[in-house]
C-alpha positions as CSV (number, residue, x, y, z in Angstrom):
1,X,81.6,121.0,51.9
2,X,83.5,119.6,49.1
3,X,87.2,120.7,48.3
4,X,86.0,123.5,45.7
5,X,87.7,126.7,45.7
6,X,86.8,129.2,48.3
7,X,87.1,133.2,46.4
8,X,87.8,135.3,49.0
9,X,89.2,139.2,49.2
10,X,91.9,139.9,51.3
11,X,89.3,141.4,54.8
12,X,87.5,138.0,54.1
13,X,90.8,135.8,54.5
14,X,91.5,137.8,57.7
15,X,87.9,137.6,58.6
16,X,88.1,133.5,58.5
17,X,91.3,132.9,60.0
18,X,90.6,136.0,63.2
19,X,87.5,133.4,63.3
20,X,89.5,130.4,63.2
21,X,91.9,131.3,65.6
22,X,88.8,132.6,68.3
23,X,87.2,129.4,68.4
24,X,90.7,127.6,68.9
25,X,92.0,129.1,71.4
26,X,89.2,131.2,73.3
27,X,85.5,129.2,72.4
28,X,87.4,125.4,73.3
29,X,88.7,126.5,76.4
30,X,85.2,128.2,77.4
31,X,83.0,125.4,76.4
32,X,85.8,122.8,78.1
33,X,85.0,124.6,81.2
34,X,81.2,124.6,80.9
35,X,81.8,121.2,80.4
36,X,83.8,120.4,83.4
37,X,81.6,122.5,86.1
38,X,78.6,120.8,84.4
39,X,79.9,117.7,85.3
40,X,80.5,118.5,88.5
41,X,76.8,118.9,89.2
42,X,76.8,114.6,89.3
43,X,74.5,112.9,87.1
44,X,75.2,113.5,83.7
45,X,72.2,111.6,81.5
46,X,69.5,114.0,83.2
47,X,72.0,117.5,83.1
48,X,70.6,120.3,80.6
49,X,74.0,122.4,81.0
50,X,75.7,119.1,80.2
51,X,74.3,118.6,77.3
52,X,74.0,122.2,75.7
53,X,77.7,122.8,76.4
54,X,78.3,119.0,74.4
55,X,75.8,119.9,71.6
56,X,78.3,123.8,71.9
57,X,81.4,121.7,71.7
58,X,79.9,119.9,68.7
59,X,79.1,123.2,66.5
60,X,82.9,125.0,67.4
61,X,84.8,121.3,66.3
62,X,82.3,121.3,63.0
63,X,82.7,125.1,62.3
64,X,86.8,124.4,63.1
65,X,86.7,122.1,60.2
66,X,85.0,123.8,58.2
67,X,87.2,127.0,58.2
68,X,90.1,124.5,58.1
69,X,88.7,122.9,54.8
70,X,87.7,126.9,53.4
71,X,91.0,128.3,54.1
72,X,93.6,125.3,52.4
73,X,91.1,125.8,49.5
74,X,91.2,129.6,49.5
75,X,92.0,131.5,46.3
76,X,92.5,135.4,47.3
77,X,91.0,137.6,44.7
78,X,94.3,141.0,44.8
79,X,93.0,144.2,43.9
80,X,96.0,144.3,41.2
81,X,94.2,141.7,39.5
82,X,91.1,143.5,39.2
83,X,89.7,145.1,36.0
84,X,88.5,148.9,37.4
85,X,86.6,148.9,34.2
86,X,84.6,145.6,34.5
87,X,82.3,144.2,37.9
88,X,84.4,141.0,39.8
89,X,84.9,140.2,43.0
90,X,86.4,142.7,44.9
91,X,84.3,144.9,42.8
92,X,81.6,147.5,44.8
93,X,79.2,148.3,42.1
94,X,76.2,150.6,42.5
95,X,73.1,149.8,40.3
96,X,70.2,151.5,39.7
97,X,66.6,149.8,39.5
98,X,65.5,150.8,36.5
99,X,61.7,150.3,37.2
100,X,61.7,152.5,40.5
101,X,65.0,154.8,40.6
102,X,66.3,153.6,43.2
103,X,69.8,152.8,43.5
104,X,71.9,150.3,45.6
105,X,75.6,149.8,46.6
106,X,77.1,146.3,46.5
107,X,80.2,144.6,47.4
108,X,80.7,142.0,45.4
109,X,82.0,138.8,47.1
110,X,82.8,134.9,47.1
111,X,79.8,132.9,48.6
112,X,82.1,132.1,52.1
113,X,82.2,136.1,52.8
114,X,78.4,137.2,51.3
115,X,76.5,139.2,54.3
116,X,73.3,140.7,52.4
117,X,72.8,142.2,54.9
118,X,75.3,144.4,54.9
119,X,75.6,144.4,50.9
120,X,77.9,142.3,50.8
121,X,76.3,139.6,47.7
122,X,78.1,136.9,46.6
123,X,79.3,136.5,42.6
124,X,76.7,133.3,42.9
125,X,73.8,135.5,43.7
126,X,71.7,136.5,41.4
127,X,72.1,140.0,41.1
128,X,75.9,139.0,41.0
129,X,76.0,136.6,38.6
130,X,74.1,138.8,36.1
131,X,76.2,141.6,36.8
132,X,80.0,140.1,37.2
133,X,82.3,140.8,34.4
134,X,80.0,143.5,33.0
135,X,80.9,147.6,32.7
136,X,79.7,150.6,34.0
137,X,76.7,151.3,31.6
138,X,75.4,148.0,31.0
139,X,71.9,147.2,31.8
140,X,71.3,143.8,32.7
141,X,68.3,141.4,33.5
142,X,68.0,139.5,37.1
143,X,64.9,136.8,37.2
144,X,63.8,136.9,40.8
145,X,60.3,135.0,42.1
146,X,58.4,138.0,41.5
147,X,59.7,138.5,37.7
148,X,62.7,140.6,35.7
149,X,64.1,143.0,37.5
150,X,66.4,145.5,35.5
151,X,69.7,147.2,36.9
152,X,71.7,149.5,35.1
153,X,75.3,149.4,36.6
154,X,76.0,153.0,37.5
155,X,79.4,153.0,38.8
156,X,82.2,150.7,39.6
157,X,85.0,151.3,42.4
158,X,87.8,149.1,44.0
């Protein structure tokens, strides 16, 4: 990850550093343990546990440094600096699909905190970037694999 700045909203900052601070002080001392009883069963070079609570210990140090390098680079998007008017991050927009009616509720997000999932889309995305810095009203165009797709931005709230 290079040092480029990490948007985040004010839950997504918490949401990082509750994370950091887990794998710290909670997820190192549990893997140091599996680590130590493992070894305890003797030979090492032949020990699954061994080496599953290693490859563990790998993925927390890795994900530690990661959140490390996110959060010194973090830039937190304030609701005071938010536009009501216009879509940003921060922004939860709904949008109708003006081909089929429906309509859909999104948060809009930096990349670090996007959860689709739980429509939560990132400003990169392509429904985001088509629909950040626009106002209620606007119809915009989003190419996806299967063609255009247009959304009409029905409402904006902080």
């Amino acid at each position: 990850m290079s040092d480029k700045e990490v948007l985040l909203t004010q839950d997504g900052l918490k949401r990082l550093e509750d994370e950091l601070e887990n794998l710290k002080s909670v997820k190192r001392r549990e893997v140091a343990e599996r680590i130590k009883v493992a070894i305890g069963y003797g030979d090492i070079s032949e020990n699954s546990e061994y080496e599953d609570a290693k490859n563990e210990q790998a993925f927390i140090e890795g994900r530690i440094i990661t959140l490390e390098k996110m959060l010194r680079n973090a830039r937190i998007i304030n609701s005071d600096e938010i536009d009501p008017e216009t879509v940003s991050i921060g922004s939860t927009v709904i949008v109708e699909d003006l081909e089929y009616g429906d309509t859909m509720e999104y948060a809009i997000v930096g990349t670090a905190e996007s959860d689709p999932l739980n429509n939560k889309i990132s400003n990169e995305s392509p429904v985001g970037k088509a629909i950040i810095g626009k106002k209620k009203g606007t119809v915009v165009e989003v190419s996806v694999p299967a063609g255009i797709i247009q959304y009409k931005i029905v409402d904006i709230k902080m």
